[in-house]
VOKOL-999233 format. One record per residue (C-alpha): residue in three letters; x, y, z. Coordinates in steps of 0.2 Angstrom, whole numbers, plus 2048, in hexadecimal, padded with zeros to 3 digits. Example, Ala and Ser with C-alpha at 12.3 -4.5 7.8 and 13.67 -1.06 7.14 Angstrom:
<rs>
ALA83E7EA827
SER8447FB824
</rs>
This chain:
<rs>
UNK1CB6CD2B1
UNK1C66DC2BA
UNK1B86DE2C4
UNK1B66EF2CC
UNK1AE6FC2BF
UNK1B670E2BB
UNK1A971D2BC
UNK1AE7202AC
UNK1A770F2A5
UNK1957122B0
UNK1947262A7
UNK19871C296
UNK18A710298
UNK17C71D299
UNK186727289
UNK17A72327A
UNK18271C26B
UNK17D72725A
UNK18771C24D
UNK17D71A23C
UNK17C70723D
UNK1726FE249
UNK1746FE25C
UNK16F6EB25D
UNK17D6E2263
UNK17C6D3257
UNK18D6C9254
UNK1916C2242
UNK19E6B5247
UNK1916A824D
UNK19C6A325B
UNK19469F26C
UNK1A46AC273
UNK1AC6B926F
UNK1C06B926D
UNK1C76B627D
UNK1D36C4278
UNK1D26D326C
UNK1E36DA267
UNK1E36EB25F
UNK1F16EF255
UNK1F770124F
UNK207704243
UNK20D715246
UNK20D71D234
UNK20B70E22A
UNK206712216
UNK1FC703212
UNK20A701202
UNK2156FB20E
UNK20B6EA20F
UNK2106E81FE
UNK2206F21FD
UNK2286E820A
UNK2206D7208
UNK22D6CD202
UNK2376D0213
UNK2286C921C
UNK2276B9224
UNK2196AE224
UNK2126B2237
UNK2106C2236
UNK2086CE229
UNK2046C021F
UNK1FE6B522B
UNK1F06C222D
UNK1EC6C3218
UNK1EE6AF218
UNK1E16AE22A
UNK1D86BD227
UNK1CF6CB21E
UNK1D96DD217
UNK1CF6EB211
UNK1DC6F0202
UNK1D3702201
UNK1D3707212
UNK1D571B216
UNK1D2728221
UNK1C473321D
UNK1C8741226
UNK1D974D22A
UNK1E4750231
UNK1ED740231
UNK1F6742242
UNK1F973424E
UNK1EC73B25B
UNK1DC73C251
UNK1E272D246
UNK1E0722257
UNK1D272925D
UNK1C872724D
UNK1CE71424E
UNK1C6713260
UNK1B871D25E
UNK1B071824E
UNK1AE72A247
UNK1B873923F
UNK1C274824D
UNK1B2753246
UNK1A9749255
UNK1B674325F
UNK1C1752263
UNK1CF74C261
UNK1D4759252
UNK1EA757253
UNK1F675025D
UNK1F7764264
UNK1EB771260
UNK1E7780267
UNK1D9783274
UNK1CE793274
UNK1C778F284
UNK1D778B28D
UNK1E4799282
UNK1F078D27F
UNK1F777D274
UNK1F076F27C
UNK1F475D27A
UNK1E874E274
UNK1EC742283
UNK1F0752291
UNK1E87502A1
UNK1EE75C2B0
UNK1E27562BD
UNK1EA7442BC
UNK1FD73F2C0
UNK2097372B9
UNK20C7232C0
UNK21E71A2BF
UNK22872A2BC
UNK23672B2C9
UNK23673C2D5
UNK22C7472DD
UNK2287512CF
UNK2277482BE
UNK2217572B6
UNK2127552A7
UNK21874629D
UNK20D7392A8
UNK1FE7452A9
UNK1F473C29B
UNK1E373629B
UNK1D473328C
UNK1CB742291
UNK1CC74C283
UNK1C673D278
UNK1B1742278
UNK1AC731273
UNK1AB71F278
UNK1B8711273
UNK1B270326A
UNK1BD6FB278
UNK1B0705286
UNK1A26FD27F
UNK1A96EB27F
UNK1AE6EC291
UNK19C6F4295
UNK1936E728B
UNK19C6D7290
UNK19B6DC2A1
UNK1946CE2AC
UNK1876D02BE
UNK1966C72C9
UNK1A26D62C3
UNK1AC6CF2B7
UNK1B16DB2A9
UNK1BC6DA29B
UNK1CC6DF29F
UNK1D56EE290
UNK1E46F4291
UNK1EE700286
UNK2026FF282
UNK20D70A277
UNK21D711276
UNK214723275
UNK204728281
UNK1F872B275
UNK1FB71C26C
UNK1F671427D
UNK1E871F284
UNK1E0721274
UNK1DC70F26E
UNK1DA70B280
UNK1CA716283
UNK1C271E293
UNK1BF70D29C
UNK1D170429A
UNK1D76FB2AA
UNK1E77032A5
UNK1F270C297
UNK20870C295
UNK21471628D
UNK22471528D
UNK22E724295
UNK243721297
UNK24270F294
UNK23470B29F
UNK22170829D
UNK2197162A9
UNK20571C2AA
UNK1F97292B2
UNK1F072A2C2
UNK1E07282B7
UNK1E27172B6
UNK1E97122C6
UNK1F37182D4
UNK20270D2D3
UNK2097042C6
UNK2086EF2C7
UNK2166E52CD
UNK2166DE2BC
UNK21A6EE2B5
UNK2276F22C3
UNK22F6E22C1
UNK22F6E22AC
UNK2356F82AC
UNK2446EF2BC
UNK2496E32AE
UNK2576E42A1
UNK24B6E2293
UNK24E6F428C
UNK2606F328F
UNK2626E3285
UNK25A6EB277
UNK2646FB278
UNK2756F1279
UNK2706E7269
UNK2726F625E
UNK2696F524E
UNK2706EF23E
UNK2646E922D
UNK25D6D8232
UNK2606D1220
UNK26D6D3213
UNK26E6E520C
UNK26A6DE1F9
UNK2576D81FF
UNK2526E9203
UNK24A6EC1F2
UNK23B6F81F6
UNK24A7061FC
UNK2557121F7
UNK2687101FB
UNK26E711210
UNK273724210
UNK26A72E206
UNK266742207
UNK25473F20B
UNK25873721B
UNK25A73F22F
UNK26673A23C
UNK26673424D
UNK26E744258
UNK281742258
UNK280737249
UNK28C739239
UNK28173122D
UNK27272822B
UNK27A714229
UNK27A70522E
UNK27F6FE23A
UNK27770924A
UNK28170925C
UNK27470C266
UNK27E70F275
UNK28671926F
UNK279724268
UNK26E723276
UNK276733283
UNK27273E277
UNK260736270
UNK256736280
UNK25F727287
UNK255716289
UNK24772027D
UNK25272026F
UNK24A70D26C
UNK23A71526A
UNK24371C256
UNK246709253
UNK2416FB250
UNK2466F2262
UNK2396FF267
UNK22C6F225F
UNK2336E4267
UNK2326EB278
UNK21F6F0277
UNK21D6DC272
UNK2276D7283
UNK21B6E228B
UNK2096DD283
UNK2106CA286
UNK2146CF299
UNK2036D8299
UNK1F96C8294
UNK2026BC2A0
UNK2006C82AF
UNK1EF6CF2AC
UNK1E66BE2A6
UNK1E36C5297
UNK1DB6B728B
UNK1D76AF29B
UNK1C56AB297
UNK1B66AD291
UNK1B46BE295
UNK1BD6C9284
UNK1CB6D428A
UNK1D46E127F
UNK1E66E527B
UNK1EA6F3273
UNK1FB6F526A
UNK202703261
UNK21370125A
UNK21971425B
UNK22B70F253
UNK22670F242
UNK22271F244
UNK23072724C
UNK23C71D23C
UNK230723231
UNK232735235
UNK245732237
UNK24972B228
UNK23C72B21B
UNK232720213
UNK23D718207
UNK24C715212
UNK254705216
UNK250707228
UNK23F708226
UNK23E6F921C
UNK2476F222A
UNK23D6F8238
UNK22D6EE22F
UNK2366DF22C
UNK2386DE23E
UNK22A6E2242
UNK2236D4238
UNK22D6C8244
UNK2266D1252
UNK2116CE24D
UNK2176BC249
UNK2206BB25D
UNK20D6C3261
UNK2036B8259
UNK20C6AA25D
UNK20D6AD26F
UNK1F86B126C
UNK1F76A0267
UNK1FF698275
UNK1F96A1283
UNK1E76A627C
UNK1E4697271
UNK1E269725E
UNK1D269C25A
UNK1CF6A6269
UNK1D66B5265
UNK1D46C4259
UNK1E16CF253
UNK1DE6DF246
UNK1EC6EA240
UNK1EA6FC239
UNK1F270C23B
UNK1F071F240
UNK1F6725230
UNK203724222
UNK21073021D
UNK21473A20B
UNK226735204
UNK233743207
UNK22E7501F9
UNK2427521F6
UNK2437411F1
UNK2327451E6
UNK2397541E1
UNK24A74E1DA
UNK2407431D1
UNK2367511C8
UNK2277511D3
UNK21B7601D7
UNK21E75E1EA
UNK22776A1F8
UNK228772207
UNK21C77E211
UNK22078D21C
UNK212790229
UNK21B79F230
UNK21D7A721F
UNK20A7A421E
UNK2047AD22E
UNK20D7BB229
UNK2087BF21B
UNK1F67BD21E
UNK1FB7CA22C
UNK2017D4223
UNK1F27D3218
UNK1E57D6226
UNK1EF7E522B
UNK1ED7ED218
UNK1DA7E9216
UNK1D57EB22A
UNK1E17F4231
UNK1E87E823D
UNK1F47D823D
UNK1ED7D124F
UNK1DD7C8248
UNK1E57B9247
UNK1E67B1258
UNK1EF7A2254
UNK1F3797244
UNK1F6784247
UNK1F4775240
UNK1F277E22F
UNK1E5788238
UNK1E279B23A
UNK1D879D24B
UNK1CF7B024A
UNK1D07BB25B
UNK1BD7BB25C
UNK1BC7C626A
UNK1C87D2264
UNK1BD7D3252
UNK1AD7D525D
UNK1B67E4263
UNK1BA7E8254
UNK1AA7E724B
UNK1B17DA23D
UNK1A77CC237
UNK1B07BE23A
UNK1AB7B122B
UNK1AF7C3221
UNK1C27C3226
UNK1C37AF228
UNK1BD7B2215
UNK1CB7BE20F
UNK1D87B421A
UNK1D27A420F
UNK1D67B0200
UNK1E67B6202
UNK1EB7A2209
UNK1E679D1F8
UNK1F27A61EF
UNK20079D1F6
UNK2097911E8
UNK2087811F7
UNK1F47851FA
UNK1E97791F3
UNK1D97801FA
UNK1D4788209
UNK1C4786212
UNK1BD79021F
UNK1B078C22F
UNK1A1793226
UNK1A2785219
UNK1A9776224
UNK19977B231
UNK18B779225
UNK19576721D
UNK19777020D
UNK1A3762205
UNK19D752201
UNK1AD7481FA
UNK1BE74B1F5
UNK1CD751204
UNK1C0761206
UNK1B675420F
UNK1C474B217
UNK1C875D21E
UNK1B6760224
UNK1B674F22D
UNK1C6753238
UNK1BF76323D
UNK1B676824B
UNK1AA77524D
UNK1AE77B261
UNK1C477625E
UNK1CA77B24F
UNK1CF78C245
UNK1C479523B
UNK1CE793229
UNK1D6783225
UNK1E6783219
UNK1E677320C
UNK1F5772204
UNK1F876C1F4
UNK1FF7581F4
UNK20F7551F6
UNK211764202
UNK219764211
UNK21B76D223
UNK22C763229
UNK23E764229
UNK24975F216
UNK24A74B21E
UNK24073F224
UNK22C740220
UNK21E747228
UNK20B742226
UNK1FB74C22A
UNK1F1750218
UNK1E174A20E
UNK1EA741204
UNK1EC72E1FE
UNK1FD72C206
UNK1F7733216
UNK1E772B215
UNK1EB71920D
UNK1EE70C21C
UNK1EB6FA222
UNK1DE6F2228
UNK1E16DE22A
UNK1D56D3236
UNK1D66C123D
UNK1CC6B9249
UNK1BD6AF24C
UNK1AF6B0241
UNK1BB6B9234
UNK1BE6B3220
UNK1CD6AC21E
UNK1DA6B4210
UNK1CA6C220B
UNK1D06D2203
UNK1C46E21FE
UNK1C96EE1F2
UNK1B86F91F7
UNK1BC708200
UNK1BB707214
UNK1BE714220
UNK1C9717232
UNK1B871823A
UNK1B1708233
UNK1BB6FF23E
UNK1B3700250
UNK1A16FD248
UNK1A76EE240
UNK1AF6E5250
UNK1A16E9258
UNK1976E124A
UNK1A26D324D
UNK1A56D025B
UNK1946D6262
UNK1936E626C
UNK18B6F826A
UNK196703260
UNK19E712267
UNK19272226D
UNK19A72D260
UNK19B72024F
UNK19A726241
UNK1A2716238
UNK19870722F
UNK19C6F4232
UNK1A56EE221
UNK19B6E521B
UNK1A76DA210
UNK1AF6D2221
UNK19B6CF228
UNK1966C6218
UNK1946B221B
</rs>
């Protein structure tokens, strides 16, 4: 356990909560403890179809051991866009929608600073683990631009004991957001992976561990790499895809075709090395190695004091943007992963205790199938052209006003008005971010398009208008907001993107075991991303996080 706080965690303590339930801390299991161990599990881009799709590859250990021990929301969605991996993580965290949290994109542009900035950026902090003098700005990470408490801050706060004892949280992920995010401000520490090796920023430490040293020294990446990737089962079992080697599919750099078997050696030179695990499934298995190492150095589970664990498989994702989400391989990448969460839980058992520790699963957004594939089926999908966009909108504002320079930036489906120049200029900006939404509108891929005058008064109420206004922020984002029709996409001819309103996109899992948890409990009423904070603190009994937004399902808290 740790026992020296952060001043990050003393700031936290005195930030008042505003979430719409109760502040009470009351728990609902009716156990004397907490779990000694809370495991937070994120899968990079998983549709929650997949549970279904892919079930009969699934053991009985892993996603089913948490339907048969536990409760599944069925209806569970994000209630906000975009569906990025940044916000969709910090929404899990947080309790609440990036319209308080900040956390808009996994890149947006920043009036105040004139640039693109990133959602886990930190330049006053350095990089930890990285070899050199000079490691450049792949370590320098930290939660700051995240402006609201975790529901993993607030555990440690409230189970905090007089003789210093704290829980300990720690964050692992093959990306860094995937670890900072879920972590929260106060984590004892966050890893990510960088050329085969778990690494981390000087805002959580100075130095890494020796457990760390001596796991990143070991062979463990290198044995993965050398085992190459092949299907795990025979090719006839993989009902729920299309054929190995289809059009729809990408291809590692320097490989011929998408197919079975993968030499990952071979491929790795010119795939970023030891990072070309991160794009499979062996990417999955290392992240478990580590989380197991994590628990046996740090204690974690130790006692009575609740410590967090916070996993974010980031491979799924990578596969999934590959290869698409009817392809062989990523059938096989859940079907090892499914071995992996029964290794976890497994391991949980014997070195926490059966009945001492909670698991939940859930993820930071799904992913739209690849509209050529729709398409050849006679589907109204497709592909978007941002460039072709801006300039035409350009061009507009340069018929009707005179000038094409209005528009400062478009991003993230964004147009971001030059306010100063249009002070300068006399122009009323709502008027132009009006016309803009106008001539976007007319474009045969433009659903709707909604402008900051209507998302800064809460004008929509239900439907992806209100997802929409939820992932927007009033001081980050653009002042008109592109929705495209569904089905649409901004992303190469292979592979599969994510990022809209919409049901494939929003759709994920949410499954739960634990103490005080029903046992094989499913809901079909609709939950949200930012439900999930409020309801472990429900559970489990601490204040919910300063900026919730979320409500406790109620479902799970029912006796």
């Amino acid at each position: 356990m740790s026992r020296l706080f952060s001043a990050i965690a003393a700031l936290l303590l005195l930030t008042p909560s505003v979430c719409l339930t109760a502040q009470t801390p009351q728990a609902y299991n009716k156990k004397d403890q907490p779990p000694r161990l809370i495991v937070a599990i994120t899968v990079d881009q998983m549709r929650a179809d997949y549970l279904t799709r892919y079930e009969s590859g699934f053991g009985e250990d892993g996603f089913r051991r948490m339907f048969d021990e536990g409760f599944a929301a069925m209806e569970h969605h994000f209630g906000f866009a975009p569906t990025y991996t940044g916000p969709g993580h910090a929404s899990i965290s947080t309790g609440t929608t990036p319209a308080v949290h900040g956390i808009i994109s996994n890149n947006w542009y920043s009036r105040s600073e004139g640039r693109v900035v990133y959602c886990a950026e930190d330049t006053a902090v350095r990089a930890v683990g990285m070899p050199g003098t000079n490691p450049g700005r792949k370590g320098q990470m930290s939660p700051r631009r995240m402006h609201a408490s975790s529901w993993a801050d607030e555990l440690k706060l409230h189970f905090s004991s007089p003789d210093g004892l704290q829980p300990t949280v720690i964050g692992a992920s093959m990306k860094d957001r995937g670890a900072i995010l879920p972590a929260g401000h106060a984590a004892d520490a966050a890893y990510w992976l960088n050329a085969g090796d778990f690494i981390t920023s000087s805002h959580y430490m100075d130095a890494l561990p020796d457990w760390v040293q001596t796991f990143n020294a070991s062979d463990a990446a290198e044995n993965l790499l050398a085992g190459g990737w092949d299907l795990r089962d025979a090719a006839a079992t993989y009902r729920a895809s299309m054929a190995d080697n289809t059009p729809y599919e990408g291809t590692f750099k320097g490989g011929e075709r998408p197919t079975f078997p993968y030499d990952l050696e071979a491929l790795a030179e010119k795939n970023g090395g030891l990072d070309i695990l991160k794009a499979t499934p062996m990417g999955n298995a290392l992240l478990v190695d580590f989380g197991l190492t994590a628990i046996d150095a740090e204690g974690l589970g130790a006692d009575a004091v609740p410590d967090v664990l916070a996993l974010s498989f980031s491979s799924t994702d990578y596969v999934g943007h590959r290869f698409g989400a009817h392809a062989m391989e990523t059938e096989d990448t859940y079907r090892r992963l499914d071995d992996q969460l029964a290794r976890l839980f497994d391991a949980l058992d014997e070195k926490v205790g059966m009945g001492q520790w909670m698991a939940f699963l859930t993820a930071d957004h799904g992913a739209v199938t690849v509209p050529g594939l729709e398409k050849s089926r006679g589907l109204p999908v497709g592909y978007w052209n941002p460039e072709a966009m801006k300039a035409r909108v350009d061009t507009a504002l340069q018929v009707r006003f005179g000038r094409d320079d209005l528009v400062l930036k478009y991003d993230n489906d964004q147009f971001f008005l030059d306010r100063p120049l249009l002070l300068r200029a006399g122009l009323d900006a709502d008027a132009v971010a009006r016309f803009i939404a106008g001539i976007a509108e007319t474009a045969p891929e433009v659903q709707r398009v909604l402008t900051a005058a209507d998302l800064r008064v809460g004008r929509y109420n239900e439907g992806p208008e209100a997802s929409v206004q939820q992932g927007w922020h009033a001081a980050a984002s653009g002042d008109v907001v592109v929705m495209l029709k569904p089905g649409y996409l901004e992303y190469g001819r292979t592979g599969t993107s994510h990022g809209s309103p919409y049901a494939y996109d929003t759709h994920v899992p949410f499954l739960i075991l634990g103490p005080g948890v029903p046992e094989d409990w499913r809901t079909y009423s609709r939950t949200y991303i930012r439900d999930i904070a409020p309801t472990l603190s429900a559970l489990i009994g601490f204040p919910r996080p300063s900026g919730c937004t979320g409500r406790p399902i109620e479902d799970l808290l029912k006796e």
